[in-house]
C-alpha positions as CSV (number, residue, x, y, z in Angstrom):
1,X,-8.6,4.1,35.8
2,X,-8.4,0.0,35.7
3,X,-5.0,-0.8,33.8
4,X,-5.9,-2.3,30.4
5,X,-9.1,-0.1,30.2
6,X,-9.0,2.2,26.8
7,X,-7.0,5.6,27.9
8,X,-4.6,3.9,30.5
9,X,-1.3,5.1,28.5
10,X,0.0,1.5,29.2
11,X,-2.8,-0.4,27.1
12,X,-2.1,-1.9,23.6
13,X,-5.8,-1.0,23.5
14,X,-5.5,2.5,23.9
15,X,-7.8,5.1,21.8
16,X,-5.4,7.7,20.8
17,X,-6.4,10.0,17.8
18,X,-4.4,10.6,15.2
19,X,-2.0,13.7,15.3
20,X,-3.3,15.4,12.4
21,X,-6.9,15.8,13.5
22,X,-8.1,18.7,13.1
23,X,-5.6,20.1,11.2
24,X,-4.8,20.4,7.4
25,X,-6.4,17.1,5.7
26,X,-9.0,16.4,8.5
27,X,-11.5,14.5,6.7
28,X,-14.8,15.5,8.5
29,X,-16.6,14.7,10.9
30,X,-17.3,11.3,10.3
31,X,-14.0,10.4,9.1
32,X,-11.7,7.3,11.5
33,X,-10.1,10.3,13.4
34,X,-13.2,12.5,13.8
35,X,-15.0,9.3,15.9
36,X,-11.5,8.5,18.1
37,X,-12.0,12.4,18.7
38,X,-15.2,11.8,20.3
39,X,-14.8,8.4,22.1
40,X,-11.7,10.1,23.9
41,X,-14.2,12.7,24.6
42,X,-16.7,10.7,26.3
43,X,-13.9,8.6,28.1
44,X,-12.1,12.0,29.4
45,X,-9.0,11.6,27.4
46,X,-7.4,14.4,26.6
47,X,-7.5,15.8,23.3
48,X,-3.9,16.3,21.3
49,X,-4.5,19.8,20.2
50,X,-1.5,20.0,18.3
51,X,0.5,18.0,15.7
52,X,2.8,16.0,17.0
53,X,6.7,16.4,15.7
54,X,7.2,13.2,13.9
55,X,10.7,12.5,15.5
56,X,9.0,11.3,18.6
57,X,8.2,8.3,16.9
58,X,11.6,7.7,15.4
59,X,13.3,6.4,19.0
60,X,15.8,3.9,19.0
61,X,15.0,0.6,17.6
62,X,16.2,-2.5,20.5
63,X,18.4,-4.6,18.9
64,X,16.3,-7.8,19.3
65,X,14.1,-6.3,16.8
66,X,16.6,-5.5,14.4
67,X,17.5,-8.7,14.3
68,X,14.0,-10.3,14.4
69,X,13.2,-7.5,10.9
70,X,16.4,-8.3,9.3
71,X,15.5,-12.3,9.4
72,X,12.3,-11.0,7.9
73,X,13.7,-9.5,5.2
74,X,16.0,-11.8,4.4
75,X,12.7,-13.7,2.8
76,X,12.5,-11.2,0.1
77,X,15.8,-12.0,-1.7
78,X,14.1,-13.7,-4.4
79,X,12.1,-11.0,-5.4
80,X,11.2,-12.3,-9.1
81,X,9.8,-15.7,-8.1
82,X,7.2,-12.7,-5.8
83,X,7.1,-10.8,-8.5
84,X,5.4,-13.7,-10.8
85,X,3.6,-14.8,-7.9
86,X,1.5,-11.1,-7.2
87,X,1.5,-10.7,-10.8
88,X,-0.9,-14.2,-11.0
89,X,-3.0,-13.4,-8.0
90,X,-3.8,-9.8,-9.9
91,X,-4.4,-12.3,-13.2
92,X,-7.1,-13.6,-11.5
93,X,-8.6,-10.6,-9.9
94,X,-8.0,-7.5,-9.3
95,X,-6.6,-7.4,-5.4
96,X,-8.2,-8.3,-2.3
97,X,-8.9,-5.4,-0.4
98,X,-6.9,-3.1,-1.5
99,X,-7.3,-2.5,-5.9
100,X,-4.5,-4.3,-8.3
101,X,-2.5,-1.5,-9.1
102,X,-1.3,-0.9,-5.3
103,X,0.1,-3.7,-4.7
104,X,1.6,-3.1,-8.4
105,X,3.4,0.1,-7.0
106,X,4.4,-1.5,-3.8
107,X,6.2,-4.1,-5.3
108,X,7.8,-1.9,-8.5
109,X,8.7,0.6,-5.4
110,X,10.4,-2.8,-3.7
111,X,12.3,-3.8,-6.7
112,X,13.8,-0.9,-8.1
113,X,14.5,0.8,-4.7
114,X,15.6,-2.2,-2.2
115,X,16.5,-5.1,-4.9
116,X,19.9,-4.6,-5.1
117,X,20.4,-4.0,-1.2
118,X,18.5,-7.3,-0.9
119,X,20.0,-9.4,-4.1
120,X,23.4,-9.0,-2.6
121,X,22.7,-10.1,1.1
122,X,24.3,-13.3,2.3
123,X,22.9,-13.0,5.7
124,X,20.2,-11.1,8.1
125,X,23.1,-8.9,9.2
126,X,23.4,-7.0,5.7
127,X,19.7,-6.0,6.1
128,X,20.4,-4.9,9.7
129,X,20.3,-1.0,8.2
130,X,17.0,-1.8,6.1
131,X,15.1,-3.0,9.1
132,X,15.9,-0.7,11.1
133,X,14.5,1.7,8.5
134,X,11.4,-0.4,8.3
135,X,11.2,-0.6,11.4
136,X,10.6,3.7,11.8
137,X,8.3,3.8,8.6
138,X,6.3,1.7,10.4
139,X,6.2,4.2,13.6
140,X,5.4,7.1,11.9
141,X,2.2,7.8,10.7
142,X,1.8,7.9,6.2
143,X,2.0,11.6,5.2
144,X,-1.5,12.5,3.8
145,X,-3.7,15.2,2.4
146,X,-6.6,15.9,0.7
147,X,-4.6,16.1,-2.4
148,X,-2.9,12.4,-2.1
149,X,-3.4,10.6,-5.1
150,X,-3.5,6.6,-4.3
151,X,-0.2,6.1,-6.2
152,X,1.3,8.9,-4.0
153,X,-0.1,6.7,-1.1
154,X,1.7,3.8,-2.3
155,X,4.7,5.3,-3.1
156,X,4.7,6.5,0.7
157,X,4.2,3.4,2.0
158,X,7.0,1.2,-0.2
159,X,10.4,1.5,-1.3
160,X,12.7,3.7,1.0
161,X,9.1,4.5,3.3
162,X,8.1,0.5,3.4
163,X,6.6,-0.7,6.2
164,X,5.7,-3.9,8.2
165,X,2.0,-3.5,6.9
166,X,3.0,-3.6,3.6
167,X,5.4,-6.2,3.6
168,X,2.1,-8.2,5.7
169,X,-0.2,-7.3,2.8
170,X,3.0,-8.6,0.2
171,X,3.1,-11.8,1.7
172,X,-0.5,-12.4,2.6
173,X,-1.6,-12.4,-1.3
174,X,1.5,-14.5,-2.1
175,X,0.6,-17.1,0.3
176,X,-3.2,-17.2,-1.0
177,X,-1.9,-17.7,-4.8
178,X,0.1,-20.6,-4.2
179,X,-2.3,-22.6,-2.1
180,X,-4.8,-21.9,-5.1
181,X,-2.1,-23.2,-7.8
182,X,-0.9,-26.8,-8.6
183,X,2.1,-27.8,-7.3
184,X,3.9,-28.8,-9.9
185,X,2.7,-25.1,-11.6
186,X,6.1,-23.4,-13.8
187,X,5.6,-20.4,-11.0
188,X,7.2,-22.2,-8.5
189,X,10.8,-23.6,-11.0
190,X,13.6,-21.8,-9.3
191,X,16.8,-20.2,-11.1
192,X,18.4,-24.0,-10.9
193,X,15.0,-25.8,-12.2
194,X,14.3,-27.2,-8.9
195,X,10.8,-27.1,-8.0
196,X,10.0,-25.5,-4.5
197,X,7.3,-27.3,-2.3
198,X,4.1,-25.6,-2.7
199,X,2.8,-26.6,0.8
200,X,5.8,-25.0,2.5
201,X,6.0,-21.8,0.9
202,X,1.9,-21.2,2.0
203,X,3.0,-22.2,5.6
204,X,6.8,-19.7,5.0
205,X,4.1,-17.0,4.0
206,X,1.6,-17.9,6.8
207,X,4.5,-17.3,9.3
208,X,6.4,-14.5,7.4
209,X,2.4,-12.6,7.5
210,X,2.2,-13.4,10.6
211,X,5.4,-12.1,12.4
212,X,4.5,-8.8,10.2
213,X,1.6,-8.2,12.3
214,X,3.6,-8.9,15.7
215,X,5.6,-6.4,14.3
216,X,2.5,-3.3,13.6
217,X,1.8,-4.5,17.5
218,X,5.0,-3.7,18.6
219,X,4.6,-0.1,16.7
220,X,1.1,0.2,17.8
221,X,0.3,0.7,13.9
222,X,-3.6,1.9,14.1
223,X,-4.2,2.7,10.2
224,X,-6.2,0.8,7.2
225,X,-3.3,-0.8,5.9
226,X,-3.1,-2.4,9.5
227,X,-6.8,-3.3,9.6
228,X,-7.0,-4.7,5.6
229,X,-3.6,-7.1,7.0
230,X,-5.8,-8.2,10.2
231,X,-9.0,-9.1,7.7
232,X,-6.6,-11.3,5.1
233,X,-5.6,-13.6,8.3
234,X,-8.6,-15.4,7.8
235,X,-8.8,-16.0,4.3
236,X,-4.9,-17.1,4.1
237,X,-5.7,-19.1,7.4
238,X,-8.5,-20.6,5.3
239,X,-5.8,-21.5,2.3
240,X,-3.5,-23.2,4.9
241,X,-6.6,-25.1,6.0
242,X,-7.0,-26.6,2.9
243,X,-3.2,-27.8,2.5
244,X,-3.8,-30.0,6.1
């Protein structure tokens, strides 16, 4: 087999099928894992068979990647100015992608679970322990069934079980919002009354979005949140286009 060819176990590109396939909450036949079930079949890659214990996924985390999640993470300290800023974005519609009352969740999961961890950070090294957590959400794959409401889905996928998709899809609507908003908008008045540069929080998010999807590479994340964070790139790209 040609290295980099789908099936060669050292290729980012590689088809693997979900674990739970054909087990409890298979979703039919034409469902995402039903169709990686039969592309592995006509390129002679062996089928799974079995679910896979989740712990396999949890291996140690390198430390340059701790490091590189805690520096992410330090970003979110000032949760209320995101909170105001995903609450105008869902003012003006509801989502992009993904319904309103997701990212709702996500970010009341955020808040009540992670803001005082975060609030009381001085530094990337107190949120060495919450990346590192982030870091193995993001590994293993979101516990569904047939019987997973989409605020359970949400709840799985925030708080204590965020991941970098998430935190992608977070930053992503931020970024959009501001470039749509006028710079010298009341959203963007800081505790102190200063006024942060509109222009450089769209590029912070821009880069913040992007690092969060070097990140899902890294864990070879292969799920919708992962694909709705790939199809915002264009439209926040298109936001930073318009600030140049």
């Amino acid at each position: 087999m040609l290295p980099g060819w789908p099936g060669d176990p050292t290729s980012s590109l590689s088809l693997d099928a979900s674990p739970y396939a054909g087990q409890v909450g298979f979703l039919g036949s034409s469902s995402y894992s039903a169709v990686v079930d039969e592309i592995n079949g006509s390129l002679e890659i062996p089928e799974t068979g079995t679910v896979l214990d989740p712990a396999i996924y949890v291996l140690p985390v390198p430390e340059d990647l701790v490091r590189k999640g805690a520096e992410l993470l330090f970003h979110l300290r000032d949760l209320e100015m995101m909170e105001r800023l995903l609450q105008r974005w869902l003012s003006i519609g509801d989502g992009y992608l993904i319904f309103g009352p997701i990212y709702r969740t996500w970010m009341q999961e955020v808040t009540q679970q992670l803001g005082p961890i975060l609030s009381s950070a001085s530094s990337p090294d107190d949120l060495r322990n919450l990346s590192i957590m982030v870091w193995r959400n993001t590994r293993i794959p979101i516990d569904i069934n047939g019987s997973t409401t989409a605020r359970d889905w949400a709840q799985r996928t925030s708080g204590q079980c965020l991941r970098w998709e998430v935190l992608g899809l977070l930053f992503s609507a931020m970024g959009i919002v501001s470039g749509s908003l006028s710079s010298r908008d009341a959203i963007f008045l800081s505790h102190q009354g200063n006024l942060k540069d509109r222009p450089t929080l769209v590029r912070m998010m821009l880069d913040l979005v992007t690092r969060c999807i070097d990140f899902c590479k890294v864990c070879m994340s292969q799920n919708d949140l992962y694909a709705c964070l790939l199809v915002s790139v264009y439209r926040r790209s298109i936001t930073v286009l318009e600030l140049t």
